[in-house]
Backbone of each chain as ProteinMPNN parsed JSONL, in Angstrom:
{"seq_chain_A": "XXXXXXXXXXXXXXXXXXXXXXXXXXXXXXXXXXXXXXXXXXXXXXXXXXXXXXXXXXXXXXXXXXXXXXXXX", "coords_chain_A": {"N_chain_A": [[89.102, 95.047, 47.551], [89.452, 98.196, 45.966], [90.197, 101.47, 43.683], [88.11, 101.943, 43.588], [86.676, 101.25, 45.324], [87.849, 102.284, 47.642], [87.698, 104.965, 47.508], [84.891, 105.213, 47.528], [84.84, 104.88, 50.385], [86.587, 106.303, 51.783], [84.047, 108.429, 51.215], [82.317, 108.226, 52.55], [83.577, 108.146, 55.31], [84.208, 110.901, 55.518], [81.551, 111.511, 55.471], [80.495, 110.739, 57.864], [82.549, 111.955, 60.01], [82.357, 115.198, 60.647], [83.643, 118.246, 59.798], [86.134, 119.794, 62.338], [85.163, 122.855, 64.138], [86.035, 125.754, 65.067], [88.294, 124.618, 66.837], [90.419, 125.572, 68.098], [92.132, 126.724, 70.916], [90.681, 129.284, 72.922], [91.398, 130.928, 74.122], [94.789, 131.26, 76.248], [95.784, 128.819, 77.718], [98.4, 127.917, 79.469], [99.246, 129.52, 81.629], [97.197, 128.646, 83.149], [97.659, 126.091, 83.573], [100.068, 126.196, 84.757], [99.118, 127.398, 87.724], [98.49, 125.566, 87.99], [99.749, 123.328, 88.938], [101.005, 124.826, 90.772], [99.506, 124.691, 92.467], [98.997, 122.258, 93.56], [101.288, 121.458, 94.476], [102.762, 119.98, 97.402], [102.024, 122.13, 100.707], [104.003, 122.543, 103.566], [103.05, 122.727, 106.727], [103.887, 125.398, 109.061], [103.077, 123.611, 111.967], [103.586, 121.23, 111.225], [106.162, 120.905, 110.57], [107.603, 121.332, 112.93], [106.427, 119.134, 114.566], [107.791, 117.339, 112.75], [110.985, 117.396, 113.459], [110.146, 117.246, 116.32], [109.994, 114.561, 115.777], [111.74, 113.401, 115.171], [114.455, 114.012, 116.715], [113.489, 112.366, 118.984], [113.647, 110.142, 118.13], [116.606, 110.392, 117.937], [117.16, 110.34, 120.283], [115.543, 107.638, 121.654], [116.967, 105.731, 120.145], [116.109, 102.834, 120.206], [113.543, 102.547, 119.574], [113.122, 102.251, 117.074], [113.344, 100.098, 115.495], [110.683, 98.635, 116.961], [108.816, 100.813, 115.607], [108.957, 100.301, 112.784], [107.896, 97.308, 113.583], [105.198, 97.972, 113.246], [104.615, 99.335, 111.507]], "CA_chain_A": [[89.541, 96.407, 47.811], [90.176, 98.565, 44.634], [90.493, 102.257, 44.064], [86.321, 102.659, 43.45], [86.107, 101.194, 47.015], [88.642, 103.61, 48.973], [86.899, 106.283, 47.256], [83.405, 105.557, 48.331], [85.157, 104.548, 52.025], [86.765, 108.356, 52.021], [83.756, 109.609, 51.493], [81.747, 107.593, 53.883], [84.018, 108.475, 56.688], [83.948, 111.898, 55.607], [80.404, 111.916, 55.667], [80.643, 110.845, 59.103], [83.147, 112.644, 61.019], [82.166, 116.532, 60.092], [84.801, 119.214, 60.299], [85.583, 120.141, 63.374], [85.487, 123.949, 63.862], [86.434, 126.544, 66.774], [89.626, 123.751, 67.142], [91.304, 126.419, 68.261], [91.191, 127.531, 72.29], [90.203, 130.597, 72.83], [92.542, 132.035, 75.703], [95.802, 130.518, 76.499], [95.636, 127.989, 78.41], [99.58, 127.739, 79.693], [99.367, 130.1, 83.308], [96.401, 128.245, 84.364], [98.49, 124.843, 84.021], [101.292, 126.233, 85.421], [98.468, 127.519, 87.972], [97.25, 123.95, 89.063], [100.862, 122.371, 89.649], [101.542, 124.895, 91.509], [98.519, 124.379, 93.884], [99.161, 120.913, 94.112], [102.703, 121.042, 95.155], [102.786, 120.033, 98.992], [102.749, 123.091, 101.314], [104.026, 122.229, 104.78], [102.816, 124.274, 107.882], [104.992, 125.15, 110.482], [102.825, 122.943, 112.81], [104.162, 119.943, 110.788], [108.125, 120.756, 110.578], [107.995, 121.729, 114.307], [106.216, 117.775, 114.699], [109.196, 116.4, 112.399], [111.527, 117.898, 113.966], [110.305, 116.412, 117.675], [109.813, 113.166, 115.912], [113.807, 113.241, 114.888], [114.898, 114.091, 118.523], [112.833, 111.612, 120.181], [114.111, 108.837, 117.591], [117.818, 110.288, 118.634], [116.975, 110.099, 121.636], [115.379, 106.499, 121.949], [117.255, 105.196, 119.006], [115.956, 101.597, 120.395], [112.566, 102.587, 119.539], [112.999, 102.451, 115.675], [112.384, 98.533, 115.579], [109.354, 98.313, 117.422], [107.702, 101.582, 115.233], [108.726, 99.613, 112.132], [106.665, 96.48, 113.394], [103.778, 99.056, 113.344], [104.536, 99.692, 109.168]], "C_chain_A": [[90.13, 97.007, 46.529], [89.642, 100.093, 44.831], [88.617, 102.986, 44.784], [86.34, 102.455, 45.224], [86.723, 102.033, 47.883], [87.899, 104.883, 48.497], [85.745, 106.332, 48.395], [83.352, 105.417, 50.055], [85.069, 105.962, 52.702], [85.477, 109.142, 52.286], [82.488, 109.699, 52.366], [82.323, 108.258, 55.303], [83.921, 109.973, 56.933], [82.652, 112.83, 56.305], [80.194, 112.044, 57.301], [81.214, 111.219, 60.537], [82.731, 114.598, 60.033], [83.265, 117.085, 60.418], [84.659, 119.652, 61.455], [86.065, 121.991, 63.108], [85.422, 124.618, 65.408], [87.523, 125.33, 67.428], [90.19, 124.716, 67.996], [90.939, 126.782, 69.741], [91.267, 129.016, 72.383], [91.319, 131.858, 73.392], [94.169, 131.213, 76.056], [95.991, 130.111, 77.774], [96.966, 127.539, 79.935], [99.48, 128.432, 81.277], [97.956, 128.808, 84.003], [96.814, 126.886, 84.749], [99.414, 124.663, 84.952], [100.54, 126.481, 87.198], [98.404, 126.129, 89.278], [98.329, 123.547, 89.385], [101.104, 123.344, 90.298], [100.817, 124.817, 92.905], [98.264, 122.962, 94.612], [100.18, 120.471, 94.65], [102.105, 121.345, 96.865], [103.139, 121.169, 99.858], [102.058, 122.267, 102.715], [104.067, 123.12, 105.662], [104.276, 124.514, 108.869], [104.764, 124.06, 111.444], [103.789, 121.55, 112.611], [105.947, 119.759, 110.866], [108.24, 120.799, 111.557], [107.461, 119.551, 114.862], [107.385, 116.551, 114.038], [110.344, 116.387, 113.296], [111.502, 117.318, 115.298], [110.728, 115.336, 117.294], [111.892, 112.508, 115.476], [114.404, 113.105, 116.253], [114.531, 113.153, 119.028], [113.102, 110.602, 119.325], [115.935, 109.275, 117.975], [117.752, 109.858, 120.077], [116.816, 108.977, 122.501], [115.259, 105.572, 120.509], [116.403, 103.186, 118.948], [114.343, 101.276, 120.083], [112.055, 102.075, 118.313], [112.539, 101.078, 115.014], [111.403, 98.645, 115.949], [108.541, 99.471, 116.349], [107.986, 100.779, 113.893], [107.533, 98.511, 111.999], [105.546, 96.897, 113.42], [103.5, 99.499, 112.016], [103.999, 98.14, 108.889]], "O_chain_A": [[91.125, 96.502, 46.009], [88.862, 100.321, 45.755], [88.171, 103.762, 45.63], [86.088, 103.287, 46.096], [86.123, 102.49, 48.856], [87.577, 105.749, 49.311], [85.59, 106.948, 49.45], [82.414, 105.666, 50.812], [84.315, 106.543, 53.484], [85.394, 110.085, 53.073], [81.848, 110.671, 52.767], [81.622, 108.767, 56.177], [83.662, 110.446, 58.04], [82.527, 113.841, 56.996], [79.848, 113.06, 57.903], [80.767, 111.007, 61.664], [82.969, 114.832, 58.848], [83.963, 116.561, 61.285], [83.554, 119.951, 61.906], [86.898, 122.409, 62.304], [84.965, 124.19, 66.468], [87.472, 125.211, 68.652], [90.476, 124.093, 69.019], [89.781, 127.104, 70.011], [92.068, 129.714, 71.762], [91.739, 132.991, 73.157], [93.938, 130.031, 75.801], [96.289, 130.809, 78.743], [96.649, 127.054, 81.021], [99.698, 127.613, 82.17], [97.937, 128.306, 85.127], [96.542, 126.409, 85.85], [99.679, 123.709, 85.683], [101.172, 125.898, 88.078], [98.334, 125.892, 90.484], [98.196, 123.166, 90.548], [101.952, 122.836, 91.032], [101.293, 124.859, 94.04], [97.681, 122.628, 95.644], [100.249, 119.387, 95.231], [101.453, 122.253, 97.38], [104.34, 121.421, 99.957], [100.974, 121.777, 103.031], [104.796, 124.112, 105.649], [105.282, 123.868, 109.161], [105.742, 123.458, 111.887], [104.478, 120.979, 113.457], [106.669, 118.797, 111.129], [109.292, 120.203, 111.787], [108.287, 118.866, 115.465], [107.731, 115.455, 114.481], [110.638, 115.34, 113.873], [112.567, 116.846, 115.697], [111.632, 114.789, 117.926], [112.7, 111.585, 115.572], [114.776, 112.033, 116.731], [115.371, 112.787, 119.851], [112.624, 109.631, 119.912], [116.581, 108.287, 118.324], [118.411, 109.029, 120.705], [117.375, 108.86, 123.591], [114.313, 105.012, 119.955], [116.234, 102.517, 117.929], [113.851, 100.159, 120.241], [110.939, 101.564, 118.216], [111.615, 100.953, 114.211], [110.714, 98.878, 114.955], [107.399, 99.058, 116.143], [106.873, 100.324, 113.63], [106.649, 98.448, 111.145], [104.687, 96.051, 113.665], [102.446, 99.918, 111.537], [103.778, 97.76, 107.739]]}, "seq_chain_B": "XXXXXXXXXXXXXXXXXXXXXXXXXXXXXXXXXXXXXXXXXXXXXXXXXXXXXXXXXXXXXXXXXXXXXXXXXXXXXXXXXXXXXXXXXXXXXXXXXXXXXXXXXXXXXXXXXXXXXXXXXXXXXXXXXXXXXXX", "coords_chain_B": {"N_chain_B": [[87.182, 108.02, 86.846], [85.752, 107.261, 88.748], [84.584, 104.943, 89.659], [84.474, 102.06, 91.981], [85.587, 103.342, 94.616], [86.187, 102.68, 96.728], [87.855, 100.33, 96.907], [89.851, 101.604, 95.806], [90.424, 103.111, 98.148], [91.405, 101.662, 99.855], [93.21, 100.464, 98.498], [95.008, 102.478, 98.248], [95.617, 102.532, 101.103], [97.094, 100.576, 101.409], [99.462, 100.679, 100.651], [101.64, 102.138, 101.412], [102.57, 100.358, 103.668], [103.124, 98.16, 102.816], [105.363, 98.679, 100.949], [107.144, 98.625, 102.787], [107.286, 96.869, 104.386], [109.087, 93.934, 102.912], [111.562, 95.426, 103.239], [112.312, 95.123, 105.883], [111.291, 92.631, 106.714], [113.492, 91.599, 105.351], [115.602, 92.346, 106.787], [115.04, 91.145, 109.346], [115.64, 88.756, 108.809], [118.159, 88.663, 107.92], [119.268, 89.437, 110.518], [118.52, 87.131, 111.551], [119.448, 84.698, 110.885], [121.878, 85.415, 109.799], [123.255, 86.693, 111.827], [122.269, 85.367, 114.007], [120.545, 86.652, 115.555], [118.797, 86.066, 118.537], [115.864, 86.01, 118.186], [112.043, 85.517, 118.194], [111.095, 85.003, 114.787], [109.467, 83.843, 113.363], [107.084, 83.705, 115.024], [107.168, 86.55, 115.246], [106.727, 88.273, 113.255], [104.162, 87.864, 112.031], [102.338, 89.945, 113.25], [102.971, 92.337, 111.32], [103.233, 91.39, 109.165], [100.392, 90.126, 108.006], [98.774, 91.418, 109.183], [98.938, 94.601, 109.651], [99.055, 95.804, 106.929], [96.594, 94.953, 105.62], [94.8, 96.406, 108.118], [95.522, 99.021, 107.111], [94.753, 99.258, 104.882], [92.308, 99.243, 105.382], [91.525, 100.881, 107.777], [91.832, 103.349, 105.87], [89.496, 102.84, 103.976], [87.893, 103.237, 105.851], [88.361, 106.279, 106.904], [87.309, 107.016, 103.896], [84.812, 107.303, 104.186], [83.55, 107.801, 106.455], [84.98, 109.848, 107.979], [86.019, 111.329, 106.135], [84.18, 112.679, 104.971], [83.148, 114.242, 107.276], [84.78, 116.12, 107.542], [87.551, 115.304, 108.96], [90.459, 115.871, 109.566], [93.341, 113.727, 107.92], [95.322, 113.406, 109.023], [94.698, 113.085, 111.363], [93.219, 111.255, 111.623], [94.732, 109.206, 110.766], [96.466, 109.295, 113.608], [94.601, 108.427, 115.283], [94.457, 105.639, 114.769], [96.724, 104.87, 115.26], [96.364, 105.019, 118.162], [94.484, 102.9, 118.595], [96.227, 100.873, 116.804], [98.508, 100.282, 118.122], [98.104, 99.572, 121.202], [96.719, 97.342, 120.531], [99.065, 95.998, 118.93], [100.577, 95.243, 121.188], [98.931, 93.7, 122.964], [98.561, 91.499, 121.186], [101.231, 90.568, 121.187], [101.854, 89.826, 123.597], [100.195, 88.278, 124.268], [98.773, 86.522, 122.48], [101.286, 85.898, 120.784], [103.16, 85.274, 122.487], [105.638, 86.29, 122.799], [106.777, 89.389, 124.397], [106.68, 93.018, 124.405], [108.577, 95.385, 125.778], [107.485, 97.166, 128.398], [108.093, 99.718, 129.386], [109.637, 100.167, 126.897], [107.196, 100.42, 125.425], [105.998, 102.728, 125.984], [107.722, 104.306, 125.46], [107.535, 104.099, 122.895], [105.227, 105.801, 122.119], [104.785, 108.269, 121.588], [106.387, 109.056, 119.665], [105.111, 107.219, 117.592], [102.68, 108.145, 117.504], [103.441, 110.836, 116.65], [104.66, 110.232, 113.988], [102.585, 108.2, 112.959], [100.957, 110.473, 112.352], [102.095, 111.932, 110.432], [102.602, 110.089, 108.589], [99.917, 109.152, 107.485], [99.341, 111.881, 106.856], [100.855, 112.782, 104.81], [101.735, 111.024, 103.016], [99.86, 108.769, 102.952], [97.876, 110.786, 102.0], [98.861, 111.516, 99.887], [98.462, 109.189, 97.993], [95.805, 108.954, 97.974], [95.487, 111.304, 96.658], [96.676, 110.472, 94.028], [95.254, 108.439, 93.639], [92.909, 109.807, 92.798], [90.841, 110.228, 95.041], [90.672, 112.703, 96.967]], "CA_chain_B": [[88.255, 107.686, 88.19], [84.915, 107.679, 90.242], [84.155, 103.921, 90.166], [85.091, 101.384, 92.966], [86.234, 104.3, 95.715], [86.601, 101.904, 98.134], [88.677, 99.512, 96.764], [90.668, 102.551, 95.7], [90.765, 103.976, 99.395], [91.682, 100.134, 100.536], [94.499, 99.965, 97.469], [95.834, 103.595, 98.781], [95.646, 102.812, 102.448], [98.124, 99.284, 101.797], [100.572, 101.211, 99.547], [103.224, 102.462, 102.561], [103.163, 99.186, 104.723], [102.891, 96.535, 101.967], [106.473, 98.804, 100.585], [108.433, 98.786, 103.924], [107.452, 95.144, 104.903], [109.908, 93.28, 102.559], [112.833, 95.584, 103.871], [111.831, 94.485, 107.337], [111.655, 91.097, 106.539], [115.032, 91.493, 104.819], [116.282, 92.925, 107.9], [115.239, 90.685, 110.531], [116.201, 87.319, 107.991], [119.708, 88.621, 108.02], [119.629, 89.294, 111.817], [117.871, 86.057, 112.273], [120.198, 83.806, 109.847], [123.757, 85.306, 110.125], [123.747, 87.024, 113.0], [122.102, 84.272, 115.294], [119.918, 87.465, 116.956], [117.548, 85.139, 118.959], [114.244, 86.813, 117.576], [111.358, 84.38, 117.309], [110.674, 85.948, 113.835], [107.943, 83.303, 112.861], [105.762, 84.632, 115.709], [107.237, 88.247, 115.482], [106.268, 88.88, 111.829], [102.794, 87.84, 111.864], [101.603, 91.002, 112.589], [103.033, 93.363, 110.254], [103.178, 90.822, 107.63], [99.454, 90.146, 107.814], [97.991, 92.603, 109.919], [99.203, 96.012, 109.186], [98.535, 96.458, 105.206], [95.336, 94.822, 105.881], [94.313, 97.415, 108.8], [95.956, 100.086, 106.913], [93.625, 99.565, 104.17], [90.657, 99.341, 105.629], [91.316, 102.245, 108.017], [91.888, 104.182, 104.744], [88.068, 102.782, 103.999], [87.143, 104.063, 107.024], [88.535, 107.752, 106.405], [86.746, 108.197, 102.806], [83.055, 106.115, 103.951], [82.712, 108.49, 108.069], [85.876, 110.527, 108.72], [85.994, 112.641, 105.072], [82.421, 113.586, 104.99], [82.699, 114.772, 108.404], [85.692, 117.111, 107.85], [87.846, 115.193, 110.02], [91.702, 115.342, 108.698], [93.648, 112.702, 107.305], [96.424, 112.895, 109.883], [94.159, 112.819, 112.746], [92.483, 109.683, 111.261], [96.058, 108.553, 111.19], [97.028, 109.758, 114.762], [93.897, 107.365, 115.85], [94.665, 104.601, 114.047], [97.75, 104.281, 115.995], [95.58, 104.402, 119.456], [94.123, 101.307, 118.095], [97.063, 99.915, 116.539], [99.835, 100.297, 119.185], [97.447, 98.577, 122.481], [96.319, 95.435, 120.282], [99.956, 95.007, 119.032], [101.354, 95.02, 122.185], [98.199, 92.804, 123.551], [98.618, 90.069, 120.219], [102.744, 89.77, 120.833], [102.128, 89.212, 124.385], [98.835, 87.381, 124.968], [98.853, 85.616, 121.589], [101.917, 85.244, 119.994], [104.047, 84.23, 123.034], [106.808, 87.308, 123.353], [106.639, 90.658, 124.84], [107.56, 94.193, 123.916], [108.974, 95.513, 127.31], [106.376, 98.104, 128.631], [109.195, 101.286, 128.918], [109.765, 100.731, 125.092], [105.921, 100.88, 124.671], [105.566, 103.285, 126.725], [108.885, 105.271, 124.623], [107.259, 104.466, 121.305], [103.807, 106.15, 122.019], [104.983, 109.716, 120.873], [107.177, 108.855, 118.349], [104.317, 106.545, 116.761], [101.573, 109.072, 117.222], [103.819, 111.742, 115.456], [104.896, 109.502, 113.051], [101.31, 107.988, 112.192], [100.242, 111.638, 111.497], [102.944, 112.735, 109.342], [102.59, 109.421, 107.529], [98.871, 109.444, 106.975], [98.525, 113.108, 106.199], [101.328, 113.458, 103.811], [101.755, 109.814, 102.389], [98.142, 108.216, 102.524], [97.164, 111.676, 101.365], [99.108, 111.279, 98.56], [98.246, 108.122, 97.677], [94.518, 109.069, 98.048], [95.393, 111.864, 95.446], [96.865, 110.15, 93.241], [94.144, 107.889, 92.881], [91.575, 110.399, 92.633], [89.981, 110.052, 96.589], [90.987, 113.53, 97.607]], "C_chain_B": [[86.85, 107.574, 89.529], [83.916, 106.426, 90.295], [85.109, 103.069, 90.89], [85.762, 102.604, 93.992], [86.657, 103.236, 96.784], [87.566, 100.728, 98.028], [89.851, 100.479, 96.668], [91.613, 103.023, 96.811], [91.512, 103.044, 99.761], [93.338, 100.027, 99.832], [95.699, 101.053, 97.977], [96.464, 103.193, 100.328], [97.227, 101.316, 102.556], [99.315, 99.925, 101.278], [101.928, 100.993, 100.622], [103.604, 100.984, 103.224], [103.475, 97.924, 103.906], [104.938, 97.01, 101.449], [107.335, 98.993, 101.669], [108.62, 96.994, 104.247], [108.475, 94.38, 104.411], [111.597, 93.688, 102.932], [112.47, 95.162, 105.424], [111.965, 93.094, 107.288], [113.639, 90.832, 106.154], [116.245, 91.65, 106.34], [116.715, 91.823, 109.081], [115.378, 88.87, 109.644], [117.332, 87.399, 108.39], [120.176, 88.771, 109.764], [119.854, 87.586, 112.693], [119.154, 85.135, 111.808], [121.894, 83.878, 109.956], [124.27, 85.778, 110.533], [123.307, 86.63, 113.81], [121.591, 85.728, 116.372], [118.827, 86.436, 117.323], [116.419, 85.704, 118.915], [113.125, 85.682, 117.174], [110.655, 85.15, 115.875], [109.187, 85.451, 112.979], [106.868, 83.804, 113.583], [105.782, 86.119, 115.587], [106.91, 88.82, 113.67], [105.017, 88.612, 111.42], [101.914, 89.139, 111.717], [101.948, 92.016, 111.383], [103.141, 92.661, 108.92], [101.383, 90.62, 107.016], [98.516, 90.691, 108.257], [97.559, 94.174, 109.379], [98.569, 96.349, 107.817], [97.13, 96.172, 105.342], [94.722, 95.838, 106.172], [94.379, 98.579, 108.131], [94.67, 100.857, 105.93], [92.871, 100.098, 104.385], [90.519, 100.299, 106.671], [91.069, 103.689, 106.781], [90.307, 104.185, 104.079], [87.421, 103.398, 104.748], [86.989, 105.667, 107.019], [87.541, 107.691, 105.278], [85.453, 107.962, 103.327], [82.708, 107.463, 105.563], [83.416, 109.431, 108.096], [85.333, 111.651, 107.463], [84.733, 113.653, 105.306], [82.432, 114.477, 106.48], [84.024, 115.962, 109.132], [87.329, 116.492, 108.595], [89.862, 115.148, 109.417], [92.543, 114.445, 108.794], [94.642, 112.275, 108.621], [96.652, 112.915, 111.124], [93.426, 112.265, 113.012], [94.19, 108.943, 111.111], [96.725, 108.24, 112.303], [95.965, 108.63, 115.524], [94.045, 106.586, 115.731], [96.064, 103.895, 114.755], [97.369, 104.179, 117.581], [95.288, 103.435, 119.54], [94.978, 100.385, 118.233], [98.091, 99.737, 117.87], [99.158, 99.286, 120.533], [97.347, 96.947, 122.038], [97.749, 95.091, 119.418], [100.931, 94.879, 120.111], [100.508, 93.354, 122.943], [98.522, 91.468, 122.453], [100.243, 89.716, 120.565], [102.61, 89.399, 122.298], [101.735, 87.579, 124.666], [99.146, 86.374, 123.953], [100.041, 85.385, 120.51], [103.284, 85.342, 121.007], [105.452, 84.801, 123.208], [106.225, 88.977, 123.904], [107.085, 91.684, 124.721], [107.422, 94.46, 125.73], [108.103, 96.747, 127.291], [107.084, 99.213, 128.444], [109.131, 101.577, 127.769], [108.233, 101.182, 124.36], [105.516, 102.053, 124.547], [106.534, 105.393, 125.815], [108.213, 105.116, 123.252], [105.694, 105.241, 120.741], [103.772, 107.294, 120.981], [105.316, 109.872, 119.74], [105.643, 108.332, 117.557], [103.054, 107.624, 116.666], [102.171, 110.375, 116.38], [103.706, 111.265, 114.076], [103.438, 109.058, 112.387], [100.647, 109.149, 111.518], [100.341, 111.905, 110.509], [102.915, 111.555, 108.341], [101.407, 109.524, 106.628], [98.737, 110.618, 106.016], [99.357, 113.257, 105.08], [101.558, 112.109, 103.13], [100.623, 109.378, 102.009], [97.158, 109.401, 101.882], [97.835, 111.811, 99.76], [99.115, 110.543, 97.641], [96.831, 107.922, 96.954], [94.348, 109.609, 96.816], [95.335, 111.368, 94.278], [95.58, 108.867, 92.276], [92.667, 108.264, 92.851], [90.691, 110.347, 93.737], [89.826, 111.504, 96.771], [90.959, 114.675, 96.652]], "O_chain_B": [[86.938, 107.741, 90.745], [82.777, 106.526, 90.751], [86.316, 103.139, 90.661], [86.979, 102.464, 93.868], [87.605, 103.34, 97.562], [88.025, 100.214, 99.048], [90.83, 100.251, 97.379], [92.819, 103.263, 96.773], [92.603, 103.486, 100.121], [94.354, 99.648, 100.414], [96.891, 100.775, 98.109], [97.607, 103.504, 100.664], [98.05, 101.183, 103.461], [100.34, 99.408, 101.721], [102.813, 100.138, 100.664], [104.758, 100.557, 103.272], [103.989, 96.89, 104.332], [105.788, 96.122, 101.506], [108.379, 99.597, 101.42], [109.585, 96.232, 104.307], [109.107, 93.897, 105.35], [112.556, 92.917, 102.964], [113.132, 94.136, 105.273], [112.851, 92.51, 107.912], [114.555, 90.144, 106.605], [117.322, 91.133, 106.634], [117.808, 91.57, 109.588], [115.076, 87.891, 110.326], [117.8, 86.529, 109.125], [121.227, 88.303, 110.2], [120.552, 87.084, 113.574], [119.92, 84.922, 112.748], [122.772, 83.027, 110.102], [125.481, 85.866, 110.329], [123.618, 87.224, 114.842], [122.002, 85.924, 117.516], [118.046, 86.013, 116.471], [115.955, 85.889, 120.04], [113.191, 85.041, 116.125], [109.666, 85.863, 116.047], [108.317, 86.063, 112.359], [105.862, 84.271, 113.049], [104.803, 86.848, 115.745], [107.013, 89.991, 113.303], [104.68, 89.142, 110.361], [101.162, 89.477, 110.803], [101.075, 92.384, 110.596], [103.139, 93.213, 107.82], [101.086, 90.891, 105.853], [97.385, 90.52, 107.802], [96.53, 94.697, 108.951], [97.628, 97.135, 107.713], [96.371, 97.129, 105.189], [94.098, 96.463, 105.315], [93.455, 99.363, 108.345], [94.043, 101.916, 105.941], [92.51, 101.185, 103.934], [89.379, 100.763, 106.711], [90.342, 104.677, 106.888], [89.83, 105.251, 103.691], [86.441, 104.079, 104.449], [85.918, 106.269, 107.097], [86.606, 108.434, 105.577], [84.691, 108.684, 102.683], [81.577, 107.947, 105.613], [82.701, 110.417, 108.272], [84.519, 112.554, 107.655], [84.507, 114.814, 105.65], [81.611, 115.384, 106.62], [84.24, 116.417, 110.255], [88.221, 117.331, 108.721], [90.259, 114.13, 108.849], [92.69, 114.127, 109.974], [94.721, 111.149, 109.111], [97.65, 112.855, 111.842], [92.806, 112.283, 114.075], [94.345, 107.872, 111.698], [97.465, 107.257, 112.354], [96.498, 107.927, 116.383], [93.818, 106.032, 116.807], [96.35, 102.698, 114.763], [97.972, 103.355, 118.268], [95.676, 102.775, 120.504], [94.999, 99.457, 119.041], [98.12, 98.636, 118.419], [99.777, 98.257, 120.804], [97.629, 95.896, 122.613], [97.797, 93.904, 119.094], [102.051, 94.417, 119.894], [101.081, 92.325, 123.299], [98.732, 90.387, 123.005], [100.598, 88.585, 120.234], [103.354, 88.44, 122.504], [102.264, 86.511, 124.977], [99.74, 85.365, 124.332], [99.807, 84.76, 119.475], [104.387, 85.472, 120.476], [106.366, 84.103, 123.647], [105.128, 89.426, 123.57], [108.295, 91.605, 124.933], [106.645, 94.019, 126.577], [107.978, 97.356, 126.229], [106.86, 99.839, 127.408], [108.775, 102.663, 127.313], [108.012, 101.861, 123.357], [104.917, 102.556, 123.596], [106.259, 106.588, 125.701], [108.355, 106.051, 122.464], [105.19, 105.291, 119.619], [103.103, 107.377, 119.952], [104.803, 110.592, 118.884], [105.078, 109.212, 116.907], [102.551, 107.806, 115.557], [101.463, 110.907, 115.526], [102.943, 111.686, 113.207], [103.15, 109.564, 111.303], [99.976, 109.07, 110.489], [99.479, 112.132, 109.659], [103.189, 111.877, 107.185], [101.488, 109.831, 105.439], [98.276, 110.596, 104.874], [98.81, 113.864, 104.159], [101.512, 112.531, 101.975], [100.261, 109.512, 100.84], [96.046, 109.194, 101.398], [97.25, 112.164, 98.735], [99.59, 110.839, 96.545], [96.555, 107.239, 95.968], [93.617, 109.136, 95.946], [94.411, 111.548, 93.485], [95.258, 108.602, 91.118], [91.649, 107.572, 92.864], [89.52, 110.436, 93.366], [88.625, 111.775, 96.75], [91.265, 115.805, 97.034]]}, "name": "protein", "num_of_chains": 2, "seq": "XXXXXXXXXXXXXXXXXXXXXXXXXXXXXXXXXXXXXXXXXXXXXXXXXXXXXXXXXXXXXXXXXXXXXXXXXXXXXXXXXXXXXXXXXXXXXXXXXXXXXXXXXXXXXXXXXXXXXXXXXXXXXXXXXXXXXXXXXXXXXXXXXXXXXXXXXXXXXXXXXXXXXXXXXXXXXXXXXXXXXXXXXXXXXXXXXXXXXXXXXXXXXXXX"}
């Protein structure tokens, strides 16, 4: 390894990666990110809070139940 | 992310029961051990120790391979899954493993467990699914 050889390495690799060009994006990218997390955050219906909501009551209710739905996890 | 799906669906579907089981175990050790609750726990942990994550899986196979394709949602492939599950573990703790859940309590944990299986499936196993690219 001496300097002749990093030269002709440089300009080997050169040869082989080309410049890249248009690097740059076009439009700004930043709302449509913000965009996607916000379409992926969990939206819960009413149907579902009104189903929590029983399933709370009916575990107050038959607190003795909460073992047996475990052995079911 | 779009090789092996089914091991994927299988790896998603064990996630919830494989992470409750060891507090459960923990639970009914310390009941069993140093509070002398008379629980046969060697026959009463069979199923959810080797049952459940299993089934869970491979229901979760079942959803992406018949149910997805056919529209059907996640947390009413969940809500079935406990039709299933709830009859044959009442039938395996009686018939085959030699204790009995008292019929009232079965009878009390239908609702609860069919809520509960929904809300787990659709918002847990669906997030599970996500996360590993199913959904």
């Amino acid at each position: 390894m001496n300097a002749a050889h990093d030269e002709k390495l440089r300009a080997l690799l050169k040869a082989a990666f080309p410049p890249v060009r248009d690097a740059d994006v076009p439009r700004d990218v930043w709302p449509a990110v913000l965009r996607r997390l916000a379409a992926d955050r969990a939206r819960v219906p009413w149907f579902d809070w009104a189903l929590a909501a029983i399933l709370a009551a009916l575990i107050v209710m038959f607190p003795e139940v909460i073992p047996v739905l475990l052995y079911h996890l | 992310m779009s090789h092996h799906p089914h091991l994927r669906a299988y790896m998603a579907g064990c996630v919830f029961p494989t992470f409750v089981l060891p507090f459960f175990i923990v639970g009914f050790v310390f009941g069993r051990l140093i509070y002398h609750v008379p629980i046969p726990i060697e026959r009463f942990a069979v199923f959810p120790l080797a049952l459940v994550p299993i089934l869970w899986g491979a229901w979760n196979v079942v959803y992406l391979l018949f149910a997805a394709p056919r529209g059907l949602p996640l947390g009413i492939h969940g809500a079935i899954f406990f039709l299933a599950l709830a009859p044959l573990a009442y039938y395996l703790s009686g018939a085959a493993l030699g204790f009995s859940l008292p019929f009232d309590l079965f009878l009390k944990l239908f609702p609860v467990g069919l809520i509960g299986y929904y809300l787990l499936w659709k918002y847990l196993v669906g997030y599970f699914n996500r996360v590993l690219g199913l959904a």
